[in-house]
C-alpha positions, 0 to 999 in steps of 0.5 A: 394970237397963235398958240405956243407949244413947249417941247423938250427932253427927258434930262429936263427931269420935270416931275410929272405934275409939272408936266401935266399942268404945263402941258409940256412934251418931252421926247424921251432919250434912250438907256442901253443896258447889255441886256436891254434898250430902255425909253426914259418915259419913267414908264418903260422904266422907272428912276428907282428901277433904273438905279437898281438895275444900274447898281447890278450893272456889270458895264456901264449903261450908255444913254442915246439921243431920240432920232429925228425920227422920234422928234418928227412924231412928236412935232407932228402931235404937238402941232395938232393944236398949237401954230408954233413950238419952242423946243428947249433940250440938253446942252449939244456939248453932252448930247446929240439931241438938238442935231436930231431936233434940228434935223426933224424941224428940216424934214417938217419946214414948220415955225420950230425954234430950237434953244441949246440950253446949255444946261442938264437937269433942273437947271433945263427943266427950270429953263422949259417951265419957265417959257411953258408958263409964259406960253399959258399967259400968251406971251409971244415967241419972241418974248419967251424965247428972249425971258428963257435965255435971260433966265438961264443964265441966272441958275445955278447948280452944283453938284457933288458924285460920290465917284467921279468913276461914272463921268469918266466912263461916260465920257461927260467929265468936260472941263473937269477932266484935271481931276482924272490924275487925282481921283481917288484922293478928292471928293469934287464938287462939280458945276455946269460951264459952258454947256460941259461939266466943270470942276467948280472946287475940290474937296477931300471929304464927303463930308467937308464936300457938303459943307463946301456946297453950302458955303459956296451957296452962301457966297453966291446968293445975294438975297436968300429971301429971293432965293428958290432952291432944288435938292435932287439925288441919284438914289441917296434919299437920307443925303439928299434930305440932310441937304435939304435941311441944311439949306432951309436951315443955314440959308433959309430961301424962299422955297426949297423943293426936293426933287430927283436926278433923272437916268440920263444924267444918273448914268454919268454921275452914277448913284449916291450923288447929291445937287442943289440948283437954284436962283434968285428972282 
């Protein structure tokens, strides 16, 4: 039976744990400050440096795709010890990463299968662990690659910025783009719909907003006692934890876990912002 590597990005923001017991490759994407080019390895920089650089920041940071290049080098490493590869990456209406993905798999001529997630943050991450742990129980690539795009459409995530001022700048505002005239006036809640970012319902408040996300959960759930959740923050650690608790205590999943939002997806929702993803099995 040949062995089956899982490949992917670093808007996936898998803890590093994750990482390192699933044996997952992850080809970083790039942060362009006016001062400095970054690697999203959180070694070159970190989650926390890049918030506090990106709160001193002047002009917005830009986020760069890894070159097929980049995707090249890490193919050929992987391939030193698995017959096949699944990469898994961002969505290709936010990112250009699959058509380097694509154009590195070309240039090798080896058994690569490329998935457009359609998808950013844990919701990916949830996506490339999901096929790394039925790759560790010797599953087939066509059974992962046909669990992965199931399962993906089971997960949800919404999100809530403190400032739709990031999207815009960003150029990530997709679907949302309606609520540009009324900015200063709502508090979005925003979700992913077809591979973009989409108004998912407007709110006035920050607080009326976390309340609405709650609901909104309530609604989508049918059976808490199946549900899995994830709370992340782009440096809003105390929102973050009041979410959190909110959730376990209004929803009571099966398990809740707190995680981060990652740089790359940081620069579009800017810092302050809170998301819950989740699912049922």
């Amino acid at each position: 039976m040949s062995k089956i590597s899982i490949v992917t990005d670093s808007t996936s923001d898998i803890p590093i744990d994750l990482i390192k017991k699933y044996n997952i490759k992850v080809v970083p994407l790039y942060v362009n400050f006016e001062d400095k080019s970054y690697i999203d390895d959180g070694v070159d920089i970190t989650v926390s440096q890049f918030y506090e650089k990106l709160s001193q920041a002047k002009v917005l940071p830009k986020s760069a795709q890894p070159s097929p290049s980049d995707f090249v080098k890490a193919y050929n490493e992987v391939l030193e010890s698995c017959d096949s590869i699944i990469s898994i990456h961002i969505s290709k209406k936010m990112s250009g990463t699959i058509d380097s993905a694509e154009m590195a798999k070309k240039e090798l001529g080896k058994d690569i299968t490329i998935i457009d997630s359609e998808l950013v943050h844990i919701p990916l991450g949830l996506c490339v662990l999901k096929a790394a742990q039925l790759a560790q129980e010797g599953k087939s690539k066509d059974e992962i690659v046909n669990a992965v795009n199931e399962f993906r459409n089971k997960v949800n995530v919404l999100f809530i910025p403190k400032t739709l001022k990031y999207l815009i700048m960003g150029g990530r505002i997709g679907r949302a783009k309606g609520l540009i005239a009324s900015i200063l006036e709502i508090n979005p809640i925003l979700t992913l719909h077809l591979g973009e970012v989409s108004q998912y319902k407007t709110t006035r408040r920050w607080n009326q907003a976390k309340n609405e996300l709650v609901e909104s959960i309530k609604n989508m759930v049918k059976d808490p006692s199946k549900m899995y959740a994830y709370v992340s923050d782009s440096n809003a650690k105390e929102e973050g934890d009041d979410l959190l608790e909110r959730v376990k205590k209004e929803i009571n999943p099966k398990e809740i876990k707190r995680t981060y939002i990652g740089a790359i997806v940081g620069i579009h929702l800017g810092p302050g912002a809170v998301a819950v993803t989740f699912y049922e099995e």
